[in-house]
C-alpha positions in Angstrom: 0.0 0.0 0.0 1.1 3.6 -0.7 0.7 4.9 2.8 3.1 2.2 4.4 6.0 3.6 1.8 8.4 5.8 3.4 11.8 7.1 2.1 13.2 8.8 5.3 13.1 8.4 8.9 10.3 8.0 11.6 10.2 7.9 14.9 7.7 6.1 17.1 6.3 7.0 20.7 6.6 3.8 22.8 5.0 3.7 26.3 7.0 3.3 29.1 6.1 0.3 31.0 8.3 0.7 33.7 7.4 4.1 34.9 7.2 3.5 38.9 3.9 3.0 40.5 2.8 5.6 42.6 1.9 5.0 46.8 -1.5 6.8 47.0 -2.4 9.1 49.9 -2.8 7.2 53.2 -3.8 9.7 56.0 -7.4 11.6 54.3 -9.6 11.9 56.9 -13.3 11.4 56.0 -15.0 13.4 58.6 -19.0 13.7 59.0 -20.3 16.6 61.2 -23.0 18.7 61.7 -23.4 22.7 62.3 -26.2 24.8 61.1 -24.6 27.9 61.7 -21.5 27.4 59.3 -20.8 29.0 56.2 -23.4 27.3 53.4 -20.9 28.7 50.7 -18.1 26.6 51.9 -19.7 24.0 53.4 -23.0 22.8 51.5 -24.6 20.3 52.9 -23.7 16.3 52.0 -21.5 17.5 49.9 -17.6 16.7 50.3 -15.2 19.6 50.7 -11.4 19.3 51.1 -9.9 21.4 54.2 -6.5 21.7 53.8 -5.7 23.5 57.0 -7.3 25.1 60.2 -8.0 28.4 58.8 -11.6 26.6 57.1 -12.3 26.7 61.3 -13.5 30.5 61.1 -16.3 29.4 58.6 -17.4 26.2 60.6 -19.8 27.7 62.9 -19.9 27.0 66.5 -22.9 24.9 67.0 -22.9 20.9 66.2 -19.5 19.0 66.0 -18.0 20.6 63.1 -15.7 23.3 64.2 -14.8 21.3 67.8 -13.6 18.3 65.4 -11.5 20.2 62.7 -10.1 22.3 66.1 -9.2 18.3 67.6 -7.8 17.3 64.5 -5.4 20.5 63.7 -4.2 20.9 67.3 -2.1 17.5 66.6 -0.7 18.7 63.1 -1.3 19.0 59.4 -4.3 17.2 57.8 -6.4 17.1 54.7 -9.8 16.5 55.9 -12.7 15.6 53.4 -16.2 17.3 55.8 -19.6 16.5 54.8 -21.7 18.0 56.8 -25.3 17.0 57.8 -28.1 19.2 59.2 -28.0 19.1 62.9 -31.7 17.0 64.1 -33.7 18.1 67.1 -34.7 13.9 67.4 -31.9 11.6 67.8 -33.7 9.2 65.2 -33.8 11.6 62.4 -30.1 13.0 63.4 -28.4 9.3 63.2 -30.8 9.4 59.7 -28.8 12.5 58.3 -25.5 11.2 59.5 -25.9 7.8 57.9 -27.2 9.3 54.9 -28.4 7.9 51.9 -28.0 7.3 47.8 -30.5 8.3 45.2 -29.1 7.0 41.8 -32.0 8.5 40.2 -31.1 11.7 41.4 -28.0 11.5 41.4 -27.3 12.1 45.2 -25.4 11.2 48.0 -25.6 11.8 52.1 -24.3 11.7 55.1 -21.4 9.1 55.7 -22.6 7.7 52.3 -21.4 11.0 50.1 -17.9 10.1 51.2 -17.8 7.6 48.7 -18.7 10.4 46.3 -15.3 11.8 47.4 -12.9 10.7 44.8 -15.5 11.5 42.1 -15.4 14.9 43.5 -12.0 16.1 44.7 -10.0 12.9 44.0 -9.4 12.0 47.2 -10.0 9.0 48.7 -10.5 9.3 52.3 -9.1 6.2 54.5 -9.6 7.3 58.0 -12.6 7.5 58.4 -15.1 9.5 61.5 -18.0 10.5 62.6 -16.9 12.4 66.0 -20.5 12.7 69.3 -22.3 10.4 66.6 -19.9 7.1 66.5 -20.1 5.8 69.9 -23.8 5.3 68.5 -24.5 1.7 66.9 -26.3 2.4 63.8 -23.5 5.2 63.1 -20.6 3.0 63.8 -22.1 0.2 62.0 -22.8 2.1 58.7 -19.5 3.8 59.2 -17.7 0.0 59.3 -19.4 -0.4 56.2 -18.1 2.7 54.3 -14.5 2.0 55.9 -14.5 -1.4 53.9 -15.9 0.5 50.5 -13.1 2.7 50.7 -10.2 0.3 51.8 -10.2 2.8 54.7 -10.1 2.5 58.8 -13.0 3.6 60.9 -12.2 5.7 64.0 -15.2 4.7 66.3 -15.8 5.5 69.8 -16.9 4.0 72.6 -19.2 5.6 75.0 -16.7 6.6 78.2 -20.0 7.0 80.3 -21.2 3.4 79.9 -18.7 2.2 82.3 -16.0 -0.8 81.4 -18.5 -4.1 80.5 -21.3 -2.1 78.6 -18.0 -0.7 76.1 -16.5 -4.0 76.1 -19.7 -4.9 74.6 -19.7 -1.8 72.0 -16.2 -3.0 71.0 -17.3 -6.6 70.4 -20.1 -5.4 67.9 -17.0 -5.0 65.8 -15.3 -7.7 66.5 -14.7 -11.1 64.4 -14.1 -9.8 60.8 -14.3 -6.3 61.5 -12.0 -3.5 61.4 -12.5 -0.8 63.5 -10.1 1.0 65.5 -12.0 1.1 68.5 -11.2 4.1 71.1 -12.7 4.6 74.4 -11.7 7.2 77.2 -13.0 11.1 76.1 -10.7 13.6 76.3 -10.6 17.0 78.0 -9.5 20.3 76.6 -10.1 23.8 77.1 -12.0 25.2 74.0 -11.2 29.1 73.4 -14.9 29.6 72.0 -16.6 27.8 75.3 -13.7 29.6 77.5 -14.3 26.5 79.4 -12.7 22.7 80.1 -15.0 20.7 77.4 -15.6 16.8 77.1 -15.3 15.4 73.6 -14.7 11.5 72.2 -11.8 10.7 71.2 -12.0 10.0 67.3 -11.4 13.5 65.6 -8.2 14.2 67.7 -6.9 10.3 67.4 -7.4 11.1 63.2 -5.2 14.0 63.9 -2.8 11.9 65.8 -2.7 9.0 63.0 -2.4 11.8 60.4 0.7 13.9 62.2 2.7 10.3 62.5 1.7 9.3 59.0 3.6 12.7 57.8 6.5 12.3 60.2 7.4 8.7 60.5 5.1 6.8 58.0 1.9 5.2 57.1 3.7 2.0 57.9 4.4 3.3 62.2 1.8 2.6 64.4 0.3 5.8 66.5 -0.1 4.1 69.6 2.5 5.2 72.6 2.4 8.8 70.5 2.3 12.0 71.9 -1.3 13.3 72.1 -1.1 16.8 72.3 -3.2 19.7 74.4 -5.3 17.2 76.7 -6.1 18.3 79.8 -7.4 14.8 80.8 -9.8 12.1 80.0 -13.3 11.5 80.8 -13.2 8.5 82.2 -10.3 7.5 84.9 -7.9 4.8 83.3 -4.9 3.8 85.1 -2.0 2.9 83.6 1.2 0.8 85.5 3.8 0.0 83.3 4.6 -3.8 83.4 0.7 -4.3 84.8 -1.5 -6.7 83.4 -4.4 -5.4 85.5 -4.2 -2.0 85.0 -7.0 -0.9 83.2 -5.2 0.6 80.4 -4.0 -2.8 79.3 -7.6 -4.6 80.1 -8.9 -2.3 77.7 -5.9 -3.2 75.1 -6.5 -6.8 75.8 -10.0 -6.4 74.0 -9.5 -4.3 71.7 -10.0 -1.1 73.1 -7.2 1.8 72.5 -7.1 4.6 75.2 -5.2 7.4 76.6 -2.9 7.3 79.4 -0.9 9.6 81.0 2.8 8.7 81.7 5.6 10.5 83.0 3.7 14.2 82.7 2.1 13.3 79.2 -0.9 11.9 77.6 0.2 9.5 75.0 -2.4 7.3 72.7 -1.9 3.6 74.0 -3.3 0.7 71.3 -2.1 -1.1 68.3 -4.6 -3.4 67.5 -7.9 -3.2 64.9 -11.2 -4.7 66.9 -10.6 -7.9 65.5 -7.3 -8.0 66.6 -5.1 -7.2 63.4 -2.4 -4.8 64.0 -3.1 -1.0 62.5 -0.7 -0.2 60.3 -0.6 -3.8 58.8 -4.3 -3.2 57.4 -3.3 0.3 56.9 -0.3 -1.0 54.4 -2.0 -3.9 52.9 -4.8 -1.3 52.0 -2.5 1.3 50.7 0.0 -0.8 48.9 -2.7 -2.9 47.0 -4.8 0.3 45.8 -1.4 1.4 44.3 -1.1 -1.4 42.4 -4.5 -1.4 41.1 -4.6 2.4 40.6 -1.0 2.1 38.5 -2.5 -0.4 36.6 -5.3 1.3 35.4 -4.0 2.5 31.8 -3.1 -0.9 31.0 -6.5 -3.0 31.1 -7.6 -3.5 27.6 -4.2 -4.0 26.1 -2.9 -7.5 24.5 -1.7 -10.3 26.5 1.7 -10.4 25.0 5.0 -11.8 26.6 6.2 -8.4 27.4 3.0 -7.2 29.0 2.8 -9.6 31.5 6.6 -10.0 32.5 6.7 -5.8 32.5 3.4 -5.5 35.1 5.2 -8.0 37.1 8.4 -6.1 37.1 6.5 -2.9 38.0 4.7 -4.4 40.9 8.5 -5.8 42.5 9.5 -2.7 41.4 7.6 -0.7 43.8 8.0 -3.8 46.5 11.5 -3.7 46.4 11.5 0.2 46.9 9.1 -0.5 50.1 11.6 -3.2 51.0 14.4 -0.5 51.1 12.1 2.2 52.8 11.3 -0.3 55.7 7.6 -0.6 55.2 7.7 -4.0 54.4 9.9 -7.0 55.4 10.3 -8.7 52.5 7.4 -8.8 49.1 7.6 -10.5 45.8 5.2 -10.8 42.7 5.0 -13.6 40.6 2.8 -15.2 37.6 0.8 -18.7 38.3 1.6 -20.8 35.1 -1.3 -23.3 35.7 -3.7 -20.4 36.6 -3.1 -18.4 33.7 -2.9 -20.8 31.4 -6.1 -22.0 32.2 -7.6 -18.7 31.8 -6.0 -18.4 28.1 -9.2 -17.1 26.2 -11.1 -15.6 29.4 -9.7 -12.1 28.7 -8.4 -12.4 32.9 -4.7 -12.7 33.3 -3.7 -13.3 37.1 -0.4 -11.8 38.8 0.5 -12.8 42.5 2.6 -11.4 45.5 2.8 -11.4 48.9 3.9 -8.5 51.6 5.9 -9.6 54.7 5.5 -7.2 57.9 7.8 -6.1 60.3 6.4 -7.0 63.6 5.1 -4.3 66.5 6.9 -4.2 69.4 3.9 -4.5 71.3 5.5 -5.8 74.1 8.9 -6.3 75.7 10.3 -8.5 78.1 13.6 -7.8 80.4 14.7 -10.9 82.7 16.7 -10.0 85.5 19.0 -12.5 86.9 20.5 -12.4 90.7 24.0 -13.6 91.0 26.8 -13.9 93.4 29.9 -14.1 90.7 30.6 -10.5 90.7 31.7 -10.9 94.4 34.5 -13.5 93.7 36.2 -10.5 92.5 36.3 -9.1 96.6 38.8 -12.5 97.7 40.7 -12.5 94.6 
């Protein structure tokens, strides 16, 4: 044919399958909060809006939980924070009804907890730690936000309620237990609110989001937050003791099940938990979350290409690619991806093609152990 005749030189584009995969954002917070009173302009009701720093406080309005949870969050550090904010209810029935929220497909509209997965859509942001601060400690509301947590790949921040007393928020924590994975928190803190010009009670979620996000930015997604600084408490609402080396202190009863706190040690108050609700470690569901929406979001561009030699061996070098640089970073212990012969060869013809790898962790130092020996041989050295 005439139009494949050329007397010269061309050059073609080739893609570059070995660009490196990027690590997605771990530390959004998804926070759902109510105030009448703040600013409609920036923020409309069930309708996601990114806050990148504290400065969005002076349009938050003072009533509801909006501006009291952004003010928990920012006193620990640097966020972005994706609000929806619901219409604050006079019946507690109709107020857990606007913070759950709801989907209309016809109408293309989302609510409450629910327009968080509208997040992406809209500012392209996904948010993984996800709350729903003087609303969580609340069944329903924890429940539905469990549910949006595991649509998002995200962590739910839910709290207990500190009044209930020990057994009845045992028995909140073990509505998330077996297959669930909430990071459970129980205590209230104290502060002194500047608006109130007063001490104020408030749960715990908002500020432990805060704390999550300030050691995401300093030492990694892949650290756990607990035995972190938590910073302007004045106290906690509820009185747990905390003995170091004490199996019976409260601190570590609540631990035992589940249940992160606050303690105060040595002049601080520091958060005090490692462990999901059904007892997986944090930042282990954190990384297997993170580094497997990577993958798929780096992968994207190449669905719908042929299933040639090259295109399977250069995704699999891409993926231990970005393993190997975790492996260096010290996210991971150890990670490699592979291709199933027998698997994919049986799908020949299916239009599915199947890559594997695994992640090794680093373990927690959850707890240490010092053995002290008594002895008598350092005396020999008195006669000699």
């Amino acid at each position: 044919m005439a139009g494949d005749y050329l007397h010269g030189v061309e050059h073609f584009f080739l893609e570059n399958q070995n660009r490196p995969i990027e690590v997605l954002p771990a530390s959004v917070i998804g926070l759902v909060a109510t105030a009448n009173d703040a600013d409609a302009a920036i923020f409309p009701l069930n309708k996601p809006v990114l806050v990148k720093s504290e400065s969005f406080m002076a349009k938050a309005g003072v009533s509801g939980s909006l501006r009291a949870a952004l003010a928990d969050i920012y006193r620990q550090g640097g966020a972005l924070v994706v609000v929806v904010r619901v219409a604050e209810e006079a019946i507690e029935a109709d107020q857990i009804a606007a913070v759950i929220g709801s989907i209309d497909n016809e109408n293309n509209t989302f609510t409450g907890i629910k327009a968080l997965l509208s997040s992406e859509a809209v500012l392209g942001l996904r948010p993984r730690l996800i709350i729903a601060p003087e609303f969580s400690q609340l069944p329903a509301v924890g429940a539905e936000l469990e549910v949006m947590a595991k649509k998002l790949n995200g962590t739910p921040l839910i709290d207990g309620d500190h009044h209930a007393g020990y057994a009845a928020v045992i028995a909140q924590a073990r509505l998330y237990g077996e297959g669930a994975e909430a990071y459970f928190l129980n205590g209230g803190l104290v502060f002194f609110d500047p608006v109130k010009k007063q001490q104020v009670e408030r749960f715990m979620s908002a500020t432990v989001a805060g704390v999550i996000a300030r050691v995401d930015n300093e030492e990694g997604y892949w650290n756990s937050p607990s035995n972190r600084k938590i910073y302007g408490v004045l106290g906690t609402v509820e009185t747990i003791d905390h003995t170091i080396g004490s199996s019976t202190s409260k601190a570590n009863l609540y631990n035992q099940q589940h249940v992160t706190v606050a303690v105060n040690q040595q002049g601080g108050w520091y958060l005090w938990g490692n462990r999901l609700s059904h007892g997986t470690m944090l930042p282990h569901q954190r990384i297997r979350y993170i580094v497997g929406d990577s993958i798929l979001y780096a992968h994207q561009a190449m669905l719908d290409r042929n299933v040639t030699k090259g295109y399977v061996d250069g995704v699999k070098n891409r993926v231990n690619n970005l393993l190997r640089r975790l492996i260096s970073r010290s996210v991971i212990s150890g990670g490699e991806c592979w291709l199933d012969n027998e698997l994919n060869v049986a799908a020949i013809g299916t239009g599915q093609v199947y890559w594997d790898y695994d992640l090794g962790f680093f373990d927690v130092a959850e707890r240490m152990t010092f053995r002290q020996h008594v002895t008598d041989r350092y005396n020999q050295a008195i006669f000699s």
